[in-house]
N, CA and C of each residue as an Amber inpcrd file, in Angstrom:
protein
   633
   4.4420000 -18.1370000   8.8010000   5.8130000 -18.0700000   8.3260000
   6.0030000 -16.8180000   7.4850000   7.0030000 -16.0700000   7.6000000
   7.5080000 -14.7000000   6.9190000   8.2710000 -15.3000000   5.9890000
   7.6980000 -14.8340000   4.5560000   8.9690000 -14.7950000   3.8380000
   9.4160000 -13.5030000   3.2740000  10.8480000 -13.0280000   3.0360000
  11.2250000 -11.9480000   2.5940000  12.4750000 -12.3500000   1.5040000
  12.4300000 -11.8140000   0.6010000  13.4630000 -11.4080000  -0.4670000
  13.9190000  -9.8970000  -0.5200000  15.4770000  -9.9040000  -0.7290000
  15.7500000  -8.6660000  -1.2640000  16.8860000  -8.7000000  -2.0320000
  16.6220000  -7.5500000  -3.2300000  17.1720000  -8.0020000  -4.5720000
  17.6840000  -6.2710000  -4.2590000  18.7410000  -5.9180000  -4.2760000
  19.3300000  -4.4290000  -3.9660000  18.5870000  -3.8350000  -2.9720000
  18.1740000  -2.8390000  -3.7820000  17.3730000  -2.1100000  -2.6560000
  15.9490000  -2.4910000  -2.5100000  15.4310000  -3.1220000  -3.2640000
  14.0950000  -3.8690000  -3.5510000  14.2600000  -4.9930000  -2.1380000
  12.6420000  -4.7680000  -1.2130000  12.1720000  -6.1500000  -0.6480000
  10.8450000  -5.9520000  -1.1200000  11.2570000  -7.4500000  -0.9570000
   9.4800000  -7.9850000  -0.3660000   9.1710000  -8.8790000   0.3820000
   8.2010000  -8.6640000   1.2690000   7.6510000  -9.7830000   1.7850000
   6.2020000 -10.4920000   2.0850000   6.1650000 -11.3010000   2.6920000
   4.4840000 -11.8660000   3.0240000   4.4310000 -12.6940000   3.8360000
   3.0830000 -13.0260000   4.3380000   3.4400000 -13.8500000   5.7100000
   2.7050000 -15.2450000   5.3080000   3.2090000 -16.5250000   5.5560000
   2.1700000 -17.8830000   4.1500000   2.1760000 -18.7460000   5.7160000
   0.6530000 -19.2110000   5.5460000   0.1240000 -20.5430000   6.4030000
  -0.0040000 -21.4850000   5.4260000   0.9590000 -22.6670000   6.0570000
   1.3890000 -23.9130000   5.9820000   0.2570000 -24.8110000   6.2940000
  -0.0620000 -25.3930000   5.1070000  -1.1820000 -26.8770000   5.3480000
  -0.3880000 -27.8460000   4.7520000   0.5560000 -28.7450000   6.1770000
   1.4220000 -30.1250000   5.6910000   0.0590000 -31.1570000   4.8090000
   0.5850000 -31.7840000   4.0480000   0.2340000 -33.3240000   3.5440000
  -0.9500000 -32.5040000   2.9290000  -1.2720000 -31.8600000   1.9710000
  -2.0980000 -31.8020000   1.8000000  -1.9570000 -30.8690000   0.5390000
  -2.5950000 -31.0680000  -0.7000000  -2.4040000 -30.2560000  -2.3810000
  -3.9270000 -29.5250000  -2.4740000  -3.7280000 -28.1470000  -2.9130000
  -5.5220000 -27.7930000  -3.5080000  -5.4360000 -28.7920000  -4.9910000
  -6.6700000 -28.6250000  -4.7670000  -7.5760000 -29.6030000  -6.0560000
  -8.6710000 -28.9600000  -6.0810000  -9.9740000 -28.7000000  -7.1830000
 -11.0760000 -28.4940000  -7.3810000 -11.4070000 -29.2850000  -8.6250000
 -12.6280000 -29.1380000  -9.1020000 -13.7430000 -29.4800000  -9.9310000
 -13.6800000 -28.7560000 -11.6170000 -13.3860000 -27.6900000 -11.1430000
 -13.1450000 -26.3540000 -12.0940000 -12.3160000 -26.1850000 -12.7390000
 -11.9070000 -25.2920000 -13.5310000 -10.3960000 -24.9540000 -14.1690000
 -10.3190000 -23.4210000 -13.5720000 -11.1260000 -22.7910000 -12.6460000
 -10.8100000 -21.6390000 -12.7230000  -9.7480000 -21.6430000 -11.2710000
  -9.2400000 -22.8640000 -10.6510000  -8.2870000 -22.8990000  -9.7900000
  -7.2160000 -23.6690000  -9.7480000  -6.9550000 -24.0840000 -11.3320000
  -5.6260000 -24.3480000 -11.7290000  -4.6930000 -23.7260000 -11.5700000
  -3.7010000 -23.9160000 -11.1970000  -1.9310000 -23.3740000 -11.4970000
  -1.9920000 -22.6310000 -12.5350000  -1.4260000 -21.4020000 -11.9810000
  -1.3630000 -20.2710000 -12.8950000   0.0020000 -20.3160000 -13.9480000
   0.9610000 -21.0170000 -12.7870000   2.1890000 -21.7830000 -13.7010000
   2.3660000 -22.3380000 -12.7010000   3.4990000 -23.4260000 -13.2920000
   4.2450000 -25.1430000 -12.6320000   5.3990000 -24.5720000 -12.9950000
   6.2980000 -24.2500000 -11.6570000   7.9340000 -23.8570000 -11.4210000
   8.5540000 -25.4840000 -10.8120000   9.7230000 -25.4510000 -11.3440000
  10.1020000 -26.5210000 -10.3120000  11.4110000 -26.3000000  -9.5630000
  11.1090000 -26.2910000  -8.5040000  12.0980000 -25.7570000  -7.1420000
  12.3940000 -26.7710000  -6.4390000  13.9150000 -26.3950000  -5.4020000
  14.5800000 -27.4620000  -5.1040000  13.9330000 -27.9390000  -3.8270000
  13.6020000 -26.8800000  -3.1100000  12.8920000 -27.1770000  -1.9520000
  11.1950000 -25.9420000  -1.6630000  10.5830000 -26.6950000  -0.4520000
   9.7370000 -25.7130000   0.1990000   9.6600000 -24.3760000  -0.2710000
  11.2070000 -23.9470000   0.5060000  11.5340000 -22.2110000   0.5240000
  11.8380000 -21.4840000  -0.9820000  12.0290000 -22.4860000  -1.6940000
  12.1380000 -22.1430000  -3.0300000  11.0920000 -21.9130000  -3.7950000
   9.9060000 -22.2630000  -3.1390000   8.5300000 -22.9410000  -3.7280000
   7.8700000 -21.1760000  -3.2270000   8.1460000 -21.0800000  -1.8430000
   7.3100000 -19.5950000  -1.1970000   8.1350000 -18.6080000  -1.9380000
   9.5490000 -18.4360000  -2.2620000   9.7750000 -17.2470000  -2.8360000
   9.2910000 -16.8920000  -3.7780000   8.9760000 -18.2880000  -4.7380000
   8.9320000 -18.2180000  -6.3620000   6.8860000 -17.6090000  -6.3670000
   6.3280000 -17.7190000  -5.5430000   5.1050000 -17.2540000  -4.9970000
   5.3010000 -16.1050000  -4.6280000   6.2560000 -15.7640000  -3.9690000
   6.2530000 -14.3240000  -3.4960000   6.8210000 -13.3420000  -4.7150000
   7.6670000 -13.7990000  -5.9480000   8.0370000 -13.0690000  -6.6830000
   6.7190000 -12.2920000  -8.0000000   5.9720000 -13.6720000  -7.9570000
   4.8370000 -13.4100000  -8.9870000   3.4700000 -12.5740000  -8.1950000
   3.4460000 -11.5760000  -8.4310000   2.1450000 -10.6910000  -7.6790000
   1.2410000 -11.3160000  -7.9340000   0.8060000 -12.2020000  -8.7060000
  -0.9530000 -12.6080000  -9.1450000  -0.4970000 -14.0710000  -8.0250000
   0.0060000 -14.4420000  -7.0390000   0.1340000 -15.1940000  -6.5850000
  -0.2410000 -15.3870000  -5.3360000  -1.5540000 -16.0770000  -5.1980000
  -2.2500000 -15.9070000  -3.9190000  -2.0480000 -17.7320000  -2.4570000
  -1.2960000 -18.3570000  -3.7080000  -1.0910000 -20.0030000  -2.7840000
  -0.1610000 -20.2980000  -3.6800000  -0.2980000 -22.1580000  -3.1100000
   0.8360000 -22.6750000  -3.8910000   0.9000000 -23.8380000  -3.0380000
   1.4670000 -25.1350000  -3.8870000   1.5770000 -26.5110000  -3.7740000
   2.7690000 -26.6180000  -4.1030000   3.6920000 -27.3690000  -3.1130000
   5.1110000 -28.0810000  -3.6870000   4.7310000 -29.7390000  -3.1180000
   4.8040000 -29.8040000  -4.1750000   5.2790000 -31.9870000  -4.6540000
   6.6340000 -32.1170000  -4.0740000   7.4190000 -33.1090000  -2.9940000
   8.5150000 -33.3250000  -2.7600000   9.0290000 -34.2410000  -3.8330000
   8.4350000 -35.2820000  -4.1700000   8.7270000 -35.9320000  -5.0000000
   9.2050000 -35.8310000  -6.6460000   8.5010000 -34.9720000  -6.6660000
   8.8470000 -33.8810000  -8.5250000   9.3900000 -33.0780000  -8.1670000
   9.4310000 -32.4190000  -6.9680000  10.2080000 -30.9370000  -6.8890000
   9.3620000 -29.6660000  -7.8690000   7.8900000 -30.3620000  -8.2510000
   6.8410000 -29.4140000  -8.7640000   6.0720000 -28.0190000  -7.7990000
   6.1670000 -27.0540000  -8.1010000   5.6690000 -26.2400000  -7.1280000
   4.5760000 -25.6200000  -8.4180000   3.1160000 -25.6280000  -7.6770000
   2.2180000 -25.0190000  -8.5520000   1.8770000 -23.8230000  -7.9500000
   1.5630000 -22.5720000  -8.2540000   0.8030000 -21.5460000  -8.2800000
  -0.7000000 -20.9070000  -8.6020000  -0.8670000 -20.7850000  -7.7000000
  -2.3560000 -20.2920000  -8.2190000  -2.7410000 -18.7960000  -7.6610000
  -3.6460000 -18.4600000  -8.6560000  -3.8130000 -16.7090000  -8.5240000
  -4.8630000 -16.5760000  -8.5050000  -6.4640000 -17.7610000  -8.4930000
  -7.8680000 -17.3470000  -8.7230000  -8.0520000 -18.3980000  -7.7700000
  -8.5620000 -18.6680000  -6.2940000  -9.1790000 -19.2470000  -5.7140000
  -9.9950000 -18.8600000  -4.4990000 -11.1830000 -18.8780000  -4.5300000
 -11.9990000 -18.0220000  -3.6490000 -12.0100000 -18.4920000  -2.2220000
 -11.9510000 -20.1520000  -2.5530000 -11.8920000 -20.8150000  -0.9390000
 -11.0040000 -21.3160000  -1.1650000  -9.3250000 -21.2140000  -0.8490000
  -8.4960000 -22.2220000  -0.6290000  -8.8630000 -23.6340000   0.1990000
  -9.0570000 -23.1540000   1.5550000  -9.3130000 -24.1800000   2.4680000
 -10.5750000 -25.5080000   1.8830000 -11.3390000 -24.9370000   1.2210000
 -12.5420000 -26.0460000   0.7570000 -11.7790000 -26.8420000  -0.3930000
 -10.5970000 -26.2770000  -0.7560000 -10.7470000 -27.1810000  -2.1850000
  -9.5030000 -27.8950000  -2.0390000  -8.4920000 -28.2730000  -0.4730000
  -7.4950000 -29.2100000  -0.0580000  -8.4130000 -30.5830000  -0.0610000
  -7.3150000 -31.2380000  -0.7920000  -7.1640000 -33.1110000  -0.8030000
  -5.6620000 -33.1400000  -0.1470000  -6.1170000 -34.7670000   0.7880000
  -5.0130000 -35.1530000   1.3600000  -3.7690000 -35.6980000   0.6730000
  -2.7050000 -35.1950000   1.0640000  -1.3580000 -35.7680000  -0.0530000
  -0.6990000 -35.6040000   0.6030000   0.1050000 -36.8880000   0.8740000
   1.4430000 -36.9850000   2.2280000   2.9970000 -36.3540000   2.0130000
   2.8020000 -36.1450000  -0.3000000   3.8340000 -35.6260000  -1.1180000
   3.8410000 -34.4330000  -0.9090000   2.7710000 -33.7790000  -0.6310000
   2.5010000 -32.6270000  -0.8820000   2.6590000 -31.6000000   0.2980000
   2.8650000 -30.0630000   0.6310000   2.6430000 -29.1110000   1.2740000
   2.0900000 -27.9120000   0.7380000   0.7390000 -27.2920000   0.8560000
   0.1130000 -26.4070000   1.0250000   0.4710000 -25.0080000   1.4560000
   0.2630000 -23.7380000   0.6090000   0.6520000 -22.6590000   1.1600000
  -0.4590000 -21.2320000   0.7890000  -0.6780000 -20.3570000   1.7710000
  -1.6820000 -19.3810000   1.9130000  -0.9910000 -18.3300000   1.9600000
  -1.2150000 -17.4650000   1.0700000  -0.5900000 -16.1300000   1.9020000
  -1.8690000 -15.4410000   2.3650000  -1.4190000 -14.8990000   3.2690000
  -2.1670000 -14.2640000   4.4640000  -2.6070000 -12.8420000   4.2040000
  -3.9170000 -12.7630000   4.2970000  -4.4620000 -11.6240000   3.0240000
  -3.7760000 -10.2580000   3.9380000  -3.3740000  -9.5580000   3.2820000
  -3.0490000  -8.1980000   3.4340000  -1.7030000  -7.8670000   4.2000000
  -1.1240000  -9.2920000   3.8410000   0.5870000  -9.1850000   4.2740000
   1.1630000  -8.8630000   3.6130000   1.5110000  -8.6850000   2.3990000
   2.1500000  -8.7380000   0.7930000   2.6370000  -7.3710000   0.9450000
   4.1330000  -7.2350000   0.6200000   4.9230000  -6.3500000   0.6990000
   5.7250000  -6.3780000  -0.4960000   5.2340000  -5.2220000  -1.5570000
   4.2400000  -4.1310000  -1.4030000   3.6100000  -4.9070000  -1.8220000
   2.3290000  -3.9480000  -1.0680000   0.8890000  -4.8310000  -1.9110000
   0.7440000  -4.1130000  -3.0000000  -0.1630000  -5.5060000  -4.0970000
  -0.6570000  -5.4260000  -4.9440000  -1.7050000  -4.6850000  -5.4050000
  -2.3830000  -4.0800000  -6.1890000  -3.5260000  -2.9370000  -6.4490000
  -4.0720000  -3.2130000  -7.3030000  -5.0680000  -3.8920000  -7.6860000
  -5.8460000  -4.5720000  -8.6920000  -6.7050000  -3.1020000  -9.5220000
  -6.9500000  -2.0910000  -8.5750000  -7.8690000  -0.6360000  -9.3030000
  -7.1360000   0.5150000  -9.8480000  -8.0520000   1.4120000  -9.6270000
  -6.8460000   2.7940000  -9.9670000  -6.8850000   3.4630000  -8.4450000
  -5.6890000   3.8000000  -8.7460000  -4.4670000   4.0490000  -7.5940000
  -4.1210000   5.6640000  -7.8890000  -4.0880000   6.0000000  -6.6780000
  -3.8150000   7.4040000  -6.1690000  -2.4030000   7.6920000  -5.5890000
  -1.9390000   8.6200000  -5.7730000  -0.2890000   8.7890000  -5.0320000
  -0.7550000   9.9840000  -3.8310000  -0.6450000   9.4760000  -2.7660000
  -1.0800000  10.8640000  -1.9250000   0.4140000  11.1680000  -0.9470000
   0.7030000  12.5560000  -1.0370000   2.2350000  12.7580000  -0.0970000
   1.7130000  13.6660000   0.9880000   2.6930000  13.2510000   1.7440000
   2.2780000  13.9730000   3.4760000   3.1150000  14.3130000   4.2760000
   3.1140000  15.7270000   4.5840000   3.9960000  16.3180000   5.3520000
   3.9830000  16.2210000   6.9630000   4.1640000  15.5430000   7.4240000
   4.0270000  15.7740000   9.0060000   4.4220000  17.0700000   9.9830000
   3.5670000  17.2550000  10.6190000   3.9170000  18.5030000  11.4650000
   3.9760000  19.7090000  10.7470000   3.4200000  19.9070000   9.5320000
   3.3240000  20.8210000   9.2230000   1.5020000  21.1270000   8.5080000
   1.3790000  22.7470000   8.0050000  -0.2050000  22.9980000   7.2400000
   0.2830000  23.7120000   6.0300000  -0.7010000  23.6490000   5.7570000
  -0.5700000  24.7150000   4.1860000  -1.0000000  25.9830000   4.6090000
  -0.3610000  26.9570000   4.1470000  -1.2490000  28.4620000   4.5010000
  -1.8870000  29.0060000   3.5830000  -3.1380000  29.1890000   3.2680000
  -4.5100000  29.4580000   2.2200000  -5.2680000  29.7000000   2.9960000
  -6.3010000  29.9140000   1.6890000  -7.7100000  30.5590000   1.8700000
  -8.3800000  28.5870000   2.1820000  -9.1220000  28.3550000   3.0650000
  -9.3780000  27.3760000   3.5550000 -11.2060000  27.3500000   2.4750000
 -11.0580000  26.2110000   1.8130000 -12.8820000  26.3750000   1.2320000
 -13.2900000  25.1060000   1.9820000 -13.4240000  24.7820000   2.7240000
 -14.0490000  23.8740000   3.7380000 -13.4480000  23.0640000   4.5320000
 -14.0490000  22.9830000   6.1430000 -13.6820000  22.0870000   7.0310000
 -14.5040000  20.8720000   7.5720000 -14.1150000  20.2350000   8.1590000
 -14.7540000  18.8060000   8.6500000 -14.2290000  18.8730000  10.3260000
 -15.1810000  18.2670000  10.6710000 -14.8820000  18.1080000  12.1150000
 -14.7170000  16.7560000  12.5920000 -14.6410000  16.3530000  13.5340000
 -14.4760000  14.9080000  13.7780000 -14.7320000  13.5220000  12.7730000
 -13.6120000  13.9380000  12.3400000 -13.6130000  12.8020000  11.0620000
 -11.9760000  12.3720000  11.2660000 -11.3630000  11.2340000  10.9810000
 -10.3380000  10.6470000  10.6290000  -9.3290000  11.2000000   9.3650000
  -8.4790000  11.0490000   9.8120000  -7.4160000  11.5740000   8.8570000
  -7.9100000  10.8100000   7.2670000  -8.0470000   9.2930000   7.6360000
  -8.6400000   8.8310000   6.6150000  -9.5140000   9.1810000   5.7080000
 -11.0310000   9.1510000   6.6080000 -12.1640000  10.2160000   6.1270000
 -11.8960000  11.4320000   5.2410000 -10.8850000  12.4360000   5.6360000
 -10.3140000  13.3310000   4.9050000  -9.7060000  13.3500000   3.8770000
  -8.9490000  11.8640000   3.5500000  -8.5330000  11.5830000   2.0620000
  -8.8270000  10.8670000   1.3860000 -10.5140000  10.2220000   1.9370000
 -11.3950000   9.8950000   1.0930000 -12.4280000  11.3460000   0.3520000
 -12.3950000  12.2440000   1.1380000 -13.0040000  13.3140000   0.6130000
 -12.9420000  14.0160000  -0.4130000 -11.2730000  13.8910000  -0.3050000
 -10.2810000  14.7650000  -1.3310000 -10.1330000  13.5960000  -2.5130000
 -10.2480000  12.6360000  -2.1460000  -9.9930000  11.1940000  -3.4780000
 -11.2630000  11.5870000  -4.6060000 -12.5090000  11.8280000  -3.3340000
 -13.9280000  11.5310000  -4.5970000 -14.4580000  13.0730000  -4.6260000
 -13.7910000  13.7250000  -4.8070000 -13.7950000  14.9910000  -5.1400000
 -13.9370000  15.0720000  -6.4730000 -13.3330000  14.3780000  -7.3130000
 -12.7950000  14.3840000  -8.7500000 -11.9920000  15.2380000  -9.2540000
 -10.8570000  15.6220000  -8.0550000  -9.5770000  16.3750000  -7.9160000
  -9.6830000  17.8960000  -7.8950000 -11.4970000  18.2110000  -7.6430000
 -11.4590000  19.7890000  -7.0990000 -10.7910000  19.9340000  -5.9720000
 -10.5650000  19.0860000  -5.2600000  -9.9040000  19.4450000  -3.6870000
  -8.3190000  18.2990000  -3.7220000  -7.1350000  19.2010000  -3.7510000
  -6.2570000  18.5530000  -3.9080000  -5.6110000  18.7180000  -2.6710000
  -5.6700000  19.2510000  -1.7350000  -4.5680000  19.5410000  -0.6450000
  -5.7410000  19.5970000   0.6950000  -5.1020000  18.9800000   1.3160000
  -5.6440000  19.2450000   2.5810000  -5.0490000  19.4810000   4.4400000
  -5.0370000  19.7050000   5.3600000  -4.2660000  19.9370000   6.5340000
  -5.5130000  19.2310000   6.9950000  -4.8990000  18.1180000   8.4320000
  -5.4200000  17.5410000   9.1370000  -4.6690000  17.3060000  10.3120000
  -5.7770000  18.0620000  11.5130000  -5.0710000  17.9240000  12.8410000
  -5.9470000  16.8410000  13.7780000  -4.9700000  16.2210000  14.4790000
  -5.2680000  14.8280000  15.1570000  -5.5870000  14.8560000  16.4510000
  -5.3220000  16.6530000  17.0470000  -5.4650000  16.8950000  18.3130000
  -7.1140000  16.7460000  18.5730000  -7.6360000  17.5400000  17.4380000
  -9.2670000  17.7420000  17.4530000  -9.9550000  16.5660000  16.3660000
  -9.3230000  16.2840000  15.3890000 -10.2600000  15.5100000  14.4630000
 -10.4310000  16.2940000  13.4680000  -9.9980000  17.2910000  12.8140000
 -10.6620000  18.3930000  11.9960000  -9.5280000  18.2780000  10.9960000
 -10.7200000  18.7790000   9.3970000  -9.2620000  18.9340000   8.8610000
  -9.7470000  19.8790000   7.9360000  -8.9300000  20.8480000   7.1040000
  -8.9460000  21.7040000   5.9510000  -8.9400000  21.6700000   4.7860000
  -9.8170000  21.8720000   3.7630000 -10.2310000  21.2770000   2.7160000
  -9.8320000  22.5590000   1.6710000  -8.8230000  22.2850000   0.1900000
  -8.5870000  23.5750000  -0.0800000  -8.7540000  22.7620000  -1.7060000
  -9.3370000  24.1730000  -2.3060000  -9.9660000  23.7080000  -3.6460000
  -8.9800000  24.1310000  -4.8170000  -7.4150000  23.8430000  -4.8930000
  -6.7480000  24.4940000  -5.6690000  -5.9970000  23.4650000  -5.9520000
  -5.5520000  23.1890000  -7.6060000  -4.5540000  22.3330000  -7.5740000
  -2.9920000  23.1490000  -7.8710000  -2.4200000  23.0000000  -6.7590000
  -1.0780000  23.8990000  -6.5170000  -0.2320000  23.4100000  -7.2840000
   0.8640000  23.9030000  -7.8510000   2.0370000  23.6290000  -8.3540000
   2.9030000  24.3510000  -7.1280000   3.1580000  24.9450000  -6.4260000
   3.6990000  25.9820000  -5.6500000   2.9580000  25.9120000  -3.9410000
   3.5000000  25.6080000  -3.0470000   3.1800000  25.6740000  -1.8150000
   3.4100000  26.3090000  -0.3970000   2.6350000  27.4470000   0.3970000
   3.5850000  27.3770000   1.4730000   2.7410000  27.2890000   2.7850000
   3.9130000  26.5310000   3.3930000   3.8190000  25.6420000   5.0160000
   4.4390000  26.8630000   6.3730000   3.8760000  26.0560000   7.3200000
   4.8040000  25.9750000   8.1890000   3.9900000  25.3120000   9.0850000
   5.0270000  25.3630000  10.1930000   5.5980000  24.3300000  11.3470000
   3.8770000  24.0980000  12.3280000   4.0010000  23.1490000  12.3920000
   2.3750000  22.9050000  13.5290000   2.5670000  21.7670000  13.9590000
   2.6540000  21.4270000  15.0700000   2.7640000  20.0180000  15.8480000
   1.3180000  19.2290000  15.5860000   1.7390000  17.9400000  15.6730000
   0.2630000  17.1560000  15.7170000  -0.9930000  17.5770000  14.4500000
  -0.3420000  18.0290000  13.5060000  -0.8080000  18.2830000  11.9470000
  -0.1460000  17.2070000  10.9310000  -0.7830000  17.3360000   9.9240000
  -0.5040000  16.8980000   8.7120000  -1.1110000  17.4790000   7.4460000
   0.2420000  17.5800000   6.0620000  -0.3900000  17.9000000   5.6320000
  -0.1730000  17.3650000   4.6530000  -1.3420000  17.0920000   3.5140000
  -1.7480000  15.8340000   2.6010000  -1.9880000  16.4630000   1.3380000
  -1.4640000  15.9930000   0.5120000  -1.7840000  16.2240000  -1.2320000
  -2.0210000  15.1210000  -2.0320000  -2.0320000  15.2690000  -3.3500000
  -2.3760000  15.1410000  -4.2880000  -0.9500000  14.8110000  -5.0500000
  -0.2410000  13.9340000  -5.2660000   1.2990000  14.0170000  -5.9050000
   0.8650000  14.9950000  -7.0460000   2.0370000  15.4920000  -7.8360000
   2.0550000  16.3570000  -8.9110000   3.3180000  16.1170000  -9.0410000
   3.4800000  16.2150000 -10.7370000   4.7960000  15.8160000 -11.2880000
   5.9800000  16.5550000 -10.8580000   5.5040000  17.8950000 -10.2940000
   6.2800000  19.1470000  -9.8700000   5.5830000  19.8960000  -8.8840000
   6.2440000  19.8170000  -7.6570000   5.7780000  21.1180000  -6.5230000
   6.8870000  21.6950000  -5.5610000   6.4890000  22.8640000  -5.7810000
   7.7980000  23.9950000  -5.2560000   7.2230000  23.8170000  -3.4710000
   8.0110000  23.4870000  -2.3870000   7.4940000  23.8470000  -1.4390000
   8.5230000  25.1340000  -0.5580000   7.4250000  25.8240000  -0.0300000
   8.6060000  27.4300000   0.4010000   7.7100000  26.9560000   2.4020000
   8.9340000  27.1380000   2.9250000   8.2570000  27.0340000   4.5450000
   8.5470000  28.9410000   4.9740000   7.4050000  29.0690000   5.7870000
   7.6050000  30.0190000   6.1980000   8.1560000  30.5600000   7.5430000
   9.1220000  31.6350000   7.6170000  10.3640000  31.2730000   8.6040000
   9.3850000  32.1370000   9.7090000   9.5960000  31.5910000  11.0880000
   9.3740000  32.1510000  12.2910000  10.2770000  32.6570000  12.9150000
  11.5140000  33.0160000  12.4010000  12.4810000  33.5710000  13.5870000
  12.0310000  35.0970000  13.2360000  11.9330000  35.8520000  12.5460000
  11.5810000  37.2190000  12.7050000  10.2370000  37.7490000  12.7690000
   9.8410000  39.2710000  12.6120000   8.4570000  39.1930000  13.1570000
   8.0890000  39.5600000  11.7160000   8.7990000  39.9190000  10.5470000
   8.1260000  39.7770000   9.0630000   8.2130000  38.7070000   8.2650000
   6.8150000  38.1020000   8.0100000   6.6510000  37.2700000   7.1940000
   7.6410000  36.8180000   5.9740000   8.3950000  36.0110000   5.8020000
   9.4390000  36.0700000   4.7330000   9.1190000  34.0120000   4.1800000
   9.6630000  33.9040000   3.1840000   9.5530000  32.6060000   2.3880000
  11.1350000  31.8390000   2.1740000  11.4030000  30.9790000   2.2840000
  12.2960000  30.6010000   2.0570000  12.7120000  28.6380000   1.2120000
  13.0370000  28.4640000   0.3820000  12.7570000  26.8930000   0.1750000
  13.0990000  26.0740000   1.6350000  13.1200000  24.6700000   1.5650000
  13.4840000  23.9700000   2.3460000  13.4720000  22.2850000   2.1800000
  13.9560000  21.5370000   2.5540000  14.3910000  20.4280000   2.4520000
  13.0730000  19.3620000   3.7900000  11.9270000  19.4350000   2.8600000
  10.8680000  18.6840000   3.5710000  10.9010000  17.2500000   3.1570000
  10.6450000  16.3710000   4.4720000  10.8180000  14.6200000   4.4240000
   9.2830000  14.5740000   4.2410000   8.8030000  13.9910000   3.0100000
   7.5550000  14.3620000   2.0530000   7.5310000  11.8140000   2.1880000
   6.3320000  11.8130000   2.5400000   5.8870000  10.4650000   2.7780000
   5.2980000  10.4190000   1.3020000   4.7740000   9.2090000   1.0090000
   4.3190000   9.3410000  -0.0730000   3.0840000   7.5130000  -0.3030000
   2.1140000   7.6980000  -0.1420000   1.2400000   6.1080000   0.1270000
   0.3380000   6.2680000  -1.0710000  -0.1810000   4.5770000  -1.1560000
  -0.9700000   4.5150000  -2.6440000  -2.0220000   4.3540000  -1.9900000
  -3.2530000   5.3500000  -3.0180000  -4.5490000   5.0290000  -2.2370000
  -5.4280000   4.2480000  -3.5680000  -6.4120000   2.9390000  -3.1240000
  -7.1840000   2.8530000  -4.2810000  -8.2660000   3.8750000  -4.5430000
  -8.6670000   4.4190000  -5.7800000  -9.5250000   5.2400000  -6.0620000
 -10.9210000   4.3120000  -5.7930000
């Protein structure tokens, strides 16, 4: 089951497996209800789960209209007792929109179809785009920028942290940084045969990486 909320421009969503007649219970306290909401129904029970990030399940009581939460349970499935009051809920690991980030977190932005033009201080060959911004992650930010083409597997490793950038146009490239509070990007124009700079209006992606 999908659930989604959206509050303006804000969504979220997640995807929760349903165990009818049935409440977690354990032995422990370390898989108690993180809090007890009380909602009118079911769907009231998954949003109020989907609103709290430390929220990994959840129990609604029909009878109380009790919905419990829980945020620490290693085996959901081992620790259900049967309850005919009750319905059971999972969210489904790595559905959670946006997900949650328990470490330290990286901002990496990416230009598609385009490279950086520099002095190149190292390449990689058949490695994953991925691979490449794990490289640049555990660098310890000597290598902030990189170009990666998908035709070959290869990508460009550049040891500068830029405030100031310039691109241009390459199909089946990408090119990957390091966010910075401030970066000038200048593309470089191909309609004439002298090199010239000009700003430009680049659609700049932007994904969280864990460190």
């Amino acid at each position: 089951m999908i659930i989604t909320q959206t509050a303006g421009e804000d969504t979220q969503s997640m995807i929760m497996s349903l165990i009818l007649d049935a409440k977690f219970q354990c032995a422990n306290t370390t898989c108690l209800p993180v809090t007890n909401v009380i909602t009118s129904n079911i769907r009231n029970c998954q949003v109020a789960c989907l609103t709290q990030s430390q929220c990994i399940a959840a129990t609604f009581h029909r009878s109380t209209s009790n919905c419990e939460l829980f945020d620490n349970m290693l085996n959901q499935n081992g620790n259900i007792l049967a309850d005919v009051d009750a319905t059971s809920m999972n969210i489904v690991s790595g559905t959670r929109f946006p997900p949650v980030f328990t470490g330290d977190c990286i901002l990496i932005s990416k230009i598609d179809n385009n490279i950086l033009i520099g002095n190149i201080s190292e390449s990689l060959w058949d490695v994953t785009q991925n691979q490449c911004i794990c490289q640049m992650i555990n660098s310890n930010e000597t290598i902030s920028t990189l170009n990666y083409f998908s035709t070959n597997q290869t990508c460009q490793l550049f040891y500068t942290n830029f405030t100031s950038i310039l691109i241009e146009f390459n199909l089946s490239s990408s090119l990957i940084f390091m966010n910075q509070s401030a970066i000038f990007i200048a593309q470089k124009s191909t309609t004439t045969s002298t090199s010239t700079t000009s700003s430009t209006t680049t659609a700049i992606q932007r994904e969280y990486y864990i460190k």
